[in-house]
C-alpha positions in Angstrom: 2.2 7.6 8.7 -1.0 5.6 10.2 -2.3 7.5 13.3 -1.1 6.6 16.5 -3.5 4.5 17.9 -3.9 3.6 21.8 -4.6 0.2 22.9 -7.5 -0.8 24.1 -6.1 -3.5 26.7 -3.0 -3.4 28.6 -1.2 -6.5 27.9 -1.2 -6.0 23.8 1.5 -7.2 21.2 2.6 -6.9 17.5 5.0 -9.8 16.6 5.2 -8.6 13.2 6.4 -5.2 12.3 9.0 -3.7 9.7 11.2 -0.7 10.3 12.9 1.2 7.6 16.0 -1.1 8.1 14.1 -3.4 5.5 10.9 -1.3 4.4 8.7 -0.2 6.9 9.0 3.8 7.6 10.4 4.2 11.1 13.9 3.4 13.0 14.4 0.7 15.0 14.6 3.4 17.9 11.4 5.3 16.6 9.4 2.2 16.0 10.0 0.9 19.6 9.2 5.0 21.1 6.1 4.6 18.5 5.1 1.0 20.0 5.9 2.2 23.9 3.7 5.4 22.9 0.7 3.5 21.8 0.4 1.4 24.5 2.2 -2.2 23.6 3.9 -4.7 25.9 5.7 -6.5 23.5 6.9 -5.8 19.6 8.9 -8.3 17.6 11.0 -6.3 14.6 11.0 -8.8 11.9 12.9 -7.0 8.9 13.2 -8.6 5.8 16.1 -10.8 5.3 18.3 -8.7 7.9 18.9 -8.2 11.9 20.9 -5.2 11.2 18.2 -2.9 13.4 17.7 -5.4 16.4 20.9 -3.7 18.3 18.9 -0.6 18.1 16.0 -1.7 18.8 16.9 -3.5 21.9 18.8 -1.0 23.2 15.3 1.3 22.4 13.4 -0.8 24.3 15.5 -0.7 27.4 15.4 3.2 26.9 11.8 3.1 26.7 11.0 0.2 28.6 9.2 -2.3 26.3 10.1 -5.3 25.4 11.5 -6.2 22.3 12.5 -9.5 20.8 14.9 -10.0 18.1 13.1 -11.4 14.8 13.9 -11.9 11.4 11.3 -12.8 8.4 12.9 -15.2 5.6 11.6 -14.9 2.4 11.7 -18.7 1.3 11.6 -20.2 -2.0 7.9 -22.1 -3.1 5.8 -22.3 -5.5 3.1 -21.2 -6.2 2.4 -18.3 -3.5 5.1 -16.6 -0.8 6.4 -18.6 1.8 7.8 -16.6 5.0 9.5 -17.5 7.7 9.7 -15.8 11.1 12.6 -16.3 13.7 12.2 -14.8 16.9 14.6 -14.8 19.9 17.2 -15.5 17.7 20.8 -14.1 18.6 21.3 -11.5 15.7 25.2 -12.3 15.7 24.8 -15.8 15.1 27.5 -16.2 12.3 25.4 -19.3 10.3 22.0 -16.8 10.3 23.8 -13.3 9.1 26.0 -15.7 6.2 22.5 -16.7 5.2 21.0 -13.6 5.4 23.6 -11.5 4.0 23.4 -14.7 0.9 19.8 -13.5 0.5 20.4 -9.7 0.4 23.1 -10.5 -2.5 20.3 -12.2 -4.2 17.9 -9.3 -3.7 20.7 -6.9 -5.3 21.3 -9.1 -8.6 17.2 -9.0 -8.7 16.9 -5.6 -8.1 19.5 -4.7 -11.1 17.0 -6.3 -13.4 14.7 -5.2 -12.2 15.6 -1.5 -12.7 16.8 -2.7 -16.5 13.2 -3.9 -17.2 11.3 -0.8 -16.0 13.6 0.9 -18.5 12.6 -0.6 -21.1 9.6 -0.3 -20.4 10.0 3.7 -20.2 10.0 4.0 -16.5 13.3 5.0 -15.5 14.7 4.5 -12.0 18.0 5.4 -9.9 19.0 3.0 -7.3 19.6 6.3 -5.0 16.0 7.0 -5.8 15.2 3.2 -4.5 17.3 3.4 -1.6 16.8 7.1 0.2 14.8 6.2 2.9 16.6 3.1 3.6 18.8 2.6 6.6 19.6 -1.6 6.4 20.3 -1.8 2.6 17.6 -4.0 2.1 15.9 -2.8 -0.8 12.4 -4.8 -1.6 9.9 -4.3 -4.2 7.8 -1.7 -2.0 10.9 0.5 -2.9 10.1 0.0 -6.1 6.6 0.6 -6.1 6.9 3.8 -3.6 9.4 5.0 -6.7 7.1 4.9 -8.9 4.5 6.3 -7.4 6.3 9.1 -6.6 7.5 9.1 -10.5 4.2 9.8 -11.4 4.5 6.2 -13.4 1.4 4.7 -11.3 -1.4 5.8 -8.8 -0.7 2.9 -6.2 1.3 0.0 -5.0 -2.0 -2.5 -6.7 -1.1 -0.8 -9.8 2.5 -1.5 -9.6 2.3 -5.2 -8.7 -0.5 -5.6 -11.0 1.0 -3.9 -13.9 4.6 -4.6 -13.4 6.3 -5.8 -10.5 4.1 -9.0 -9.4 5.3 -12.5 -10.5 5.0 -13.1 -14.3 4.1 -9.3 -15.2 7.3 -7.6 -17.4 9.5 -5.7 -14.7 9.4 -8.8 -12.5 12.4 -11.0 -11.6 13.1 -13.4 -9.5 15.6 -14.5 -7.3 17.6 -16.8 -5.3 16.0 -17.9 -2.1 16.2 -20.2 0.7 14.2 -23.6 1.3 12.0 -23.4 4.1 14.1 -26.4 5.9 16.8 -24.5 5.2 15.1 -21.1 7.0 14.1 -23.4 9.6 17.5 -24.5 10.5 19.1 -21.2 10.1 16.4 -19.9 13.0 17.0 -23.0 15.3 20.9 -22.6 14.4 20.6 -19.0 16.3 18.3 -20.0 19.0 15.4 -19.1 18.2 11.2 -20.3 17.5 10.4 -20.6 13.5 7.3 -19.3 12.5 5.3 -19.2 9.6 3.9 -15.6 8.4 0.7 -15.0 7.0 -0.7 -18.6 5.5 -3.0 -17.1 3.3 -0.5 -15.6 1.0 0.4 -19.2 -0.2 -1.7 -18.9 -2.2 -2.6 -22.7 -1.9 -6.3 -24.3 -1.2 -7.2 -24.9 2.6 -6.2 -28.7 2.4 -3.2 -28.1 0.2 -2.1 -25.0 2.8 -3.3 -27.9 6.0 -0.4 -29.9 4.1 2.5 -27.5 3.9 2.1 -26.7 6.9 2.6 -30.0 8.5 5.6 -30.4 6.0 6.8 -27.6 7.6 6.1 -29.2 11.0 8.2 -32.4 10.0 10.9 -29.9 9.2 10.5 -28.2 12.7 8.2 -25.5 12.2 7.5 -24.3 16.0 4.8 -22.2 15.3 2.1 -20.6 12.7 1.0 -16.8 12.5 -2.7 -17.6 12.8 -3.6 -13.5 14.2 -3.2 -11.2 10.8 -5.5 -8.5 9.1 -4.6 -10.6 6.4 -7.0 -13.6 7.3 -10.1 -13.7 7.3 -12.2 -15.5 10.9 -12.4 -18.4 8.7 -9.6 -18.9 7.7 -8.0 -18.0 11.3 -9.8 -20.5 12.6 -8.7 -23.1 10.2 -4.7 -22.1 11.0 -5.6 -22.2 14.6 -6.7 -25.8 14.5 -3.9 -26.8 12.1 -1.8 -25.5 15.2 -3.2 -27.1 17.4 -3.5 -30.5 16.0 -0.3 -30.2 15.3 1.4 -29.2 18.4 2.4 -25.8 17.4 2.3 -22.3 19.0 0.4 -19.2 17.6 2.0 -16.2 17.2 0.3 -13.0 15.5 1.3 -9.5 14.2 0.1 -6.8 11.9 2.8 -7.0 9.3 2.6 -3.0 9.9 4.9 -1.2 7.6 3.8 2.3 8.8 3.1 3.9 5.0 1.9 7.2 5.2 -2.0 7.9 4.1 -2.4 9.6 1.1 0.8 8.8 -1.3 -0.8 6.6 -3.9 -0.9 4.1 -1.3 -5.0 4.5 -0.3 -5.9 1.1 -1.9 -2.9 -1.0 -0.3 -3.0 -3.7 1.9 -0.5 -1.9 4.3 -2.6 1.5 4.7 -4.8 2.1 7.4 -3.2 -0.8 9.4 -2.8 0.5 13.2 0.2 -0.9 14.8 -1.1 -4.0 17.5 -4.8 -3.8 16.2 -4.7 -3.9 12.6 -7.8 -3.1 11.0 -9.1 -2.5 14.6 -10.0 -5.6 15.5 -7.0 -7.7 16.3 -6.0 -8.7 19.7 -2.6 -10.2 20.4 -1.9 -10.5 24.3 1.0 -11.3 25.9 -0.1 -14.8 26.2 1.1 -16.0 23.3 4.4 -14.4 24.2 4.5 -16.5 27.3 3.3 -19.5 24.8 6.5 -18.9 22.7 8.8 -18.7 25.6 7.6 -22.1 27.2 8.3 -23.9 24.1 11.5 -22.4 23.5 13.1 -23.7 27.1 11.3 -27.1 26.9 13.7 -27.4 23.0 16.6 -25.7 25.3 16.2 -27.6 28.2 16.0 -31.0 25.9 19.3 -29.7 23.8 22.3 -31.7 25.0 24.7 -30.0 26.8 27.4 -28.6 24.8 31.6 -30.0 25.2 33.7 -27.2 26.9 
């Protein structure tokens, strides 16, 4: 796992992190000990197409008095690039969100069959037990299958297993049914919570074509855009800070930390040597942004008609 790192300021957060409900490394409960250990004020879990850890993690962070919001991350269905969706302060019981999510997670299974089919073929065997030992949530993603391998001795690193095999349009890839990012959207607000856009860069789409989603997404209701990541560069933060602003949105930010341990094949992935709340080292969340995020969510409550008894 990355070191334990301590903040360097007081009021720190990480509004993107994955526990091993989806396919980070730590539980709910150990993730929020981890975060409350290192320093944090805030941590939003944001598992992959399931809220199946936020009872624990709540519960953790009343144990070890952080605060914890209830996420989500909905993988949603463009092209070209990867489209996510974050929900936070949603109500993880919110019938309409789990139907969707547990929609998504039956989608991921019929992928993940082929998946395992192709890399036979290709004369890399795999078990789904082999896929889904460390897995608490049931959501298996293609990091399981790249940790597999690795650990198969069928490639040196996760680069190798995208680039080779498991990346869109190379032979063991499949895809799958996804949601619309209206339909994410709606699913978020449905539950009661802000929708954000993760990560703009992995779009994979030119600055003015990116400037464009994203105010599609803000005609569809977008609240807000992850503009702090290790995954941008200052230019390009800058560029999805303005977009924000010019556009009325919040900015939220996260590591996307996944908690892979140094020295498994992984030494030349995106995920290693990420420190929870600071990346690379040099990101700096503060609570402000939380306090951002809460404002708009009680002007859109405050605004919402009141309901019949």
């Amino acid at each position: 796992m990355v070191p334990l790192r301590k903040m360097p300021q007081p009021d720190l957060v990480d509004l993107h992190v994955h526990s091993s409900v989806s396919d980070g490394l730590l539980s709910p409960r150990d993730l929020v000990r981890y975060a409350r250990e290192a320093g944090l004020r805030a941590i939003a879990i944001t598992d992959h197409d399931t809220v199946a850890g936020a009872a624990e993690a709540l519960a953790a962070g009343r144990e070890f008095g952080l605060e914890v919001i209830p996420g989500v991350e909905i993988s949603a269905e463009v092209s070209p690039g990867a489209c996510h969706i974050l929900g936070y302060f949603i109500d993880p019981a919110d019938r309409a969100l789990v139907r969707l999510l547990d929609e998504a997670r039956t989608g991921r299974d019929r992928r993940n069959r082929r998946i395992l089919r192709r890399l036979r073929r290709l004369g890399m065997p795999l078990a789904m037990a082999e896929l889904s030992a460390g897995t608490e949530g049931g959501v298996l993603t293609r990091a399981h299958f790249a940790t597999a391998m690795i650990e198969k001795g069928y490639v040196k690193s996760w680069d190798e297993a995208f680039e080779r095999y498991l990346g869109r349009g190379r032979p063991a890839y499949a895809a799958r049914r996804r949601v619309g990012p209206a339909e994410a959207i709606r699913a978020i607000h449905g539950a009661g919570g802000l929708a954000v856009l993760a990560h703009p860069r992995q779009l994979d789409r030119s600055p003015a074509e990116t400037d464009k989603f994203i105010e599609s997404l803000a005609r569809a209701g977008l609240d807000g855009v992850e503009t702090h990541s290790p995954d941008h560069t200052a230019n390009l933060a800058r560029r999805y800070r303005a977009a924000s602003r010019r556009l009325g949105l919040v900015e939220t930010g996260g590591t996307d930390w996944h908690g892979y341990r140094e020295g498994a094949g992984h030494s030349r992935d995106r995920h290693v040597r990420i420190h929870l709340g600071v990346g690379r080292g040099s990101m700096a969340v503060h609570y402000d942004l939380v306090e951002g995020m809460k404002a708009r969510l009680a002007a859109r409550r405050s605004n919402r008609p009141a309901q019949s008894p």
